[in-house]
N, C-alpha and C positions, 0 to 999 in steps of 0.2 A: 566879869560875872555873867552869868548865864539870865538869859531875856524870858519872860513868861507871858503868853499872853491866850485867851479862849477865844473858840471857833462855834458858832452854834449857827444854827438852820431858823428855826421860827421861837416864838416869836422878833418881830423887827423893831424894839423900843422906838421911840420917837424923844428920851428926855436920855440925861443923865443917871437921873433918881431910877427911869423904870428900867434902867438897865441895869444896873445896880441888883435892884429886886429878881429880874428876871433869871440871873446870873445865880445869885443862891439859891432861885428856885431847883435852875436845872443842873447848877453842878451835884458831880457826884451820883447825878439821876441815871440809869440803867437804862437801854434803848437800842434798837437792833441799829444794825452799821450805816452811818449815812453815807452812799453812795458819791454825793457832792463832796464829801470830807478826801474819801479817793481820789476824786475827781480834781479838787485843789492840789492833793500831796503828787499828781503827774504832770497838773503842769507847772508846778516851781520845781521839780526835777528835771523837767525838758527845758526849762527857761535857765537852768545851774548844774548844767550836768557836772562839772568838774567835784560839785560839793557832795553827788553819790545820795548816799542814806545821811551825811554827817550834818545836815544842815539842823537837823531836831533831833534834840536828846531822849525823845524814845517817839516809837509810832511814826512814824515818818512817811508810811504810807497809806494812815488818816483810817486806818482799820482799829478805831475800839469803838466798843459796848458801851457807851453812855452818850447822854443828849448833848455833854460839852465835849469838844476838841481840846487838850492844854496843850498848847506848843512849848516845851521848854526849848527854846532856841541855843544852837550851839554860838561858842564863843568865836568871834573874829570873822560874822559874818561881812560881807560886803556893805558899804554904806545905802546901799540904793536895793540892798534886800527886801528893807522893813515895807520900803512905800509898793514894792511888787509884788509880795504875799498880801496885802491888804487889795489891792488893787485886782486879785487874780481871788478872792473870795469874795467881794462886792459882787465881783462881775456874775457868781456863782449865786447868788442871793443869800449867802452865807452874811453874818454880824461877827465883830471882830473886835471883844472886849480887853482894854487894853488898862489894868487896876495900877500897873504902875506909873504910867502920867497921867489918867486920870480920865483917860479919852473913851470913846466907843465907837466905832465906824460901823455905819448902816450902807445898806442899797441906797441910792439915790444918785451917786453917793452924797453923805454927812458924815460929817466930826459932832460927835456929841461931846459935851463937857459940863464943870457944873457949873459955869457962865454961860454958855451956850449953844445953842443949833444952828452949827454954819457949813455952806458947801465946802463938800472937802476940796483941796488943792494943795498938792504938793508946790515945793519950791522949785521953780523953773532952773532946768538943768541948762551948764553953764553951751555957751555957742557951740565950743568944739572941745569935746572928751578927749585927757589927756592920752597921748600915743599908748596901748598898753606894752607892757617891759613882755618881751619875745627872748625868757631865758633860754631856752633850747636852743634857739636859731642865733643865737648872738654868740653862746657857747662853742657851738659849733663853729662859727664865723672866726672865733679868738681862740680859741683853745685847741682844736684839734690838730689846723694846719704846723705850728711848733710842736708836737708831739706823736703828731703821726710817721714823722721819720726815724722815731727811736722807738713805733711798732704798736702805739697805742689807736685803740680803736674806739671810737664815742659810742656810747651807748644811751637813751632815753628811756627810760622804763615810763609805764603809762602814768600819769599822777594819781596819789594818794588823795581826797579831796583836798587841801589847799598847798599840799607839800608835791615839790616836782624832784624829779634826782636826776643828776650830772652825772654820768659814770665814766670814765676814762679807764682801760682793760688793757692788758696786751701778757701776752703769750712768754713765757722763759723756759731756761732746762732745767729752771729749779720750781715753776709751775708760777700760777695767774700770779699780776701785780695789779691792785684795784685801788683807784681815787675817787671818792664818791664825794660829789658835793652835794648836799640837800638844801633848795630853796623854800620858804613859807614865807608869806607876804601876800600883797596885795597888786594884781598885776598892773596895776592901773597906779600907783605910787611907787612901792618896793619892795626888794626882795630882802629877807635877811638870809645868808647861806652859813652854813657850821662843815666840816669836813673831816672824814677817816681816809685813812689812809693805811693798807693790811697789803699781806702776803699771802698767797695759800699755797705752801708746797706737796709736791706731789709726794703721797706715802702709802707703802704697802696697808693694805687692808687692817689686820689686826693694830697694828701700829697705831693707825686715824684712828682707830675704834679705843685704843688706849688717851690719845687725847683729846678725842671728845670735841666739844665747841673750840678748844685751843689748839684747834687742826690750821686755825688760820690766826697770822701774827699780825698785831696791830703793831703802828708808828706811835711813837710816842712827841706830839710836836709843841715847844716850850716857846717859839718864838716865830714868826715872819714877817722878818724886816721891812719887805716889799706892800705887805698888806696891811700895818699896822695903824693907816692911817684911816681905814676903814673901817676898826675892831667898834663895835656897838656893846654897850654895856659890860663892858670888860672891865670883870675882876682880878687884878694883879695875883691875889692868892692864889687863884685857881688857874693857874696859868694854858694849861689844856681845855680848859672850857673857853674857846674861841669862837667870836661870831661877828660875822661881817655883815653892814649893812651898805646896799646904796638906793641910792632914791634918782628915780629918772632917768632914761636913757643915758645918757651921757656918765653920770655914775656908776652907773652898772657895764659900759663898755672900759670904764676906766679900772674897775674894779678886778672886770676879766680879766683886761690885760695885765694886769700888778701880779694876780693869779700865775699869769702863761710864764712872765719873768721870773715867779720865785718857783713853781714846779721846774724850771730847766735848771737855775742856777742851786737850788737849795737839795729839793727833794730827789732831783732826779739823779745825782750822783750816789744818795744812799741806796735808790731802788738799783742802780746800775751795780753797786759792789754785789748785792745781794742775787743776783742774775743764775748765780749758778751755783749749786752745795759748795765748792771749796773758798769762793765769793764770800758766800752767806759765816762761811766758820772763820777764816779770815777776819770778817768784820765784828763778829762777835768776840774775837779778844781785846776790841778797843771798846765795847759797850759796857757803861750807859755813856754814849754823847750828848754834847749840845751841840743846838737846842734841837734836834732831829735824834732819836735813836730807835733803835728795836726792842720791843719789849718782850720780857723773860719768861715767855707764853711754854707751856708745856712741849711744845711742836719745835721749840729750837732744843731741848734734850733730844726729841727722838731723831733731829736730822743729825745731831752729834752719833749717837747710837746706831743708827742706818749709815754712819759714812768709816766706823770704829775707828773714833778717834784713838790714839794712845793714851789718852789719860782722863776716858771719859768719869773717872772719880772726881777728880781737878773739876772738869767742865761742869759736874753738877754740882757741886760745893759753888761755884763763884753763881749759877742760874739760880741757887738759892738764896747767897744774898740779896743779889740781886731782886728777888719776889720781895724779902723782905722791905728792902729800901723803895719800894714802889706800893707798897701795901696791899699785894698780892698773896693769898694760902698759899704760904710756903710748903703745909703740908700735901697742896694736890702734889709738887713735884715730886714731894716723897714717894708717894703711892705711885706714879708714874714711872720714877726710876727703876723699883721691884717688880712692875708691872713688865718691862721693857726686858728686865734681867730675865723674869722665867716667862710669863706669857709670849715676848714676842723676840726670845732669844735667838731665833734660828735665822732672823732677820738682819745679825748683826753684818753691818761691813757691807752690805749687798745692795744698798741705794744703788750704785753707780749702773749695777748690773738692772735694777728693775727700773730704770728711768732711761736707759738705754735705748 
């Protein structure tokens, strides 16, 4: 659940009760920008940069028109957040009313409550802060070396506030193959990781423009063996809704590695058939596999289409089933295939010649 608590400037109560009072006085009350309210919202962003603007559910840069501040706090903050925004608007001579345990925090500093006025003091943080979890660097460390010789390339995109992404890339004649792992957690405990796994082949213009977001083919992955003993809150029904957790270095090195062994042994024979259009057509008369297959994304009709198969009627009758038993608009393919016949007819057969 999301955390609420008020920011105000003067008055400084000295009780519980008159913080209470002073609190309805000035909520809601209208008042030009306080300047210290900025002032606090730049340095718990230089103190958490990874967390951006998401650390407060609205104003996060402490610019509104009234005497009170409300912080709705976002969800899944860090544990040791709560006591650094208090501690970095004390310091501000800012009050820091907190209605849902019952507290108030003054300059002094004080904890005010409705038993008492006593100096504030956090809980002494323990000797030594656990190592924090270095996914990029340990990814890199485990992942890349086994995949870099079949042409994959690591990639770190900058992090999302608490989410970081693993991307593993490399280059085909039938165009990008991309493994994205996505981390969210707590650097300092653990990471939970979910992953996609897609195709994006290369296609004449009209063609893309004919399917749209289904220019890029996702995996479809029902099972890994290697990593199963990882799986976090995993629903049997839902069997694609996968998610790993580890906790502590050592789990999460063990993790990766479980990772490097089932991408070499599981996944990377599917991405290797699919390497090259007669690969990819090939492989699609044995789909749907388990527990790894390709799914019946508009973009595997038009590389039938672009390659003129002989019996591109056949191949779209079984990519329709297919949508169907996947639970996929069977009718986008419809529209696709008429699209493909007159819109991007002149295209037929000629992959080999535009990817050439």
């Amino acid at each position: 659940m999301s955390y609420v608590v008020h920011i105000w400037e003067e008055p400084s109560p000295a009780t519980w009760a008159e913080a209470q009072a002073v609190f309805q006085r000035l909520v809601d009350r209208s008042a030009p920008r306080n300047p210290r309210f900025a002032e606090l919202a730049r340095r718990i962003q230089a103190a958490w940069p990874d967390l951006a603007d998401e650390w407060t559910l609205d104003a996060p840069d402490g610019a509104v028109d009234e005497a009170v501040w409300s912080l709705g706090l976002e969800r899944g903050l860090p544990e040791t957040f709560y006591p650094r925004l208090i501690d970095a608007a004390l310091a501000l001579g800012l009050t820091v009313h907190d209605e849902q345990t019952g507290e108030c925090f003054v300059p002094g500093p004080w904890r005010l409550s409705q038993a008492a006025r006593q100096p504030l003091a956090w809980p002494t943080a323990p000797a030594q802060a656990p190592a924090l979890l270095d996914v990029q660097g340990r990814a890199r460390a485990l992942l890349l070396p086994p995949l870099a010789p079949h042409g994959f390339e690591l990639e770190t995109p900058p992090s999302r506030g608490r989410m970081v992404r693993t991307v593993l890339r490399r280059s085909t004649p039938l165009g990008r193959q991309c493994i994205e792992i996505a981390w969210t957690g707590d650097a300092a405990s653990h990471h939970d990781a979910t992953m996609v796994c897609s195709m994006e082949p290369i296609l004449p213009g009209p063609v893309a423009k004919i399917c749209g977001a289904q220019s890029i083919i996702d995996l479809k992955i029902l099972d890994t063996p290697q990593l199963n003993g990882f799986l976090y809150g995993f629903v049997p029904a839902q069997p694609t809704s996968r998610e790993y957790r580890a906790s502590g270095r050592a789990r999460l090195d063990a993790l990766l590695s479980a990772l490097a062994d089932w991408l070499l042994q599981e996944l990377l024979p599917v991405l290797d058939r699919c390497k090259t259009l007669e690969g990819f057509l090939a492989n699609e008369q044995g789909e749907p596999r388990h527990p790894i297959s390709v799914k019946p994304y508009l973009a595997n009709l038009a590389l039938a289409h672009c390659a003129g198969v002989p019996d591109l009627d056949g191949h779209f009758d079984k990519l329709m089933e297919r949508r169907r038993q996947a639970r996929l608009n069977p009718g986008q393919m419809d529209q696709a295939y008429e699209g493909l016949r007159t819109q991007a007819g002149e295209f037929f057969g000629c992959f080999k010649e535009a990817s050439a």
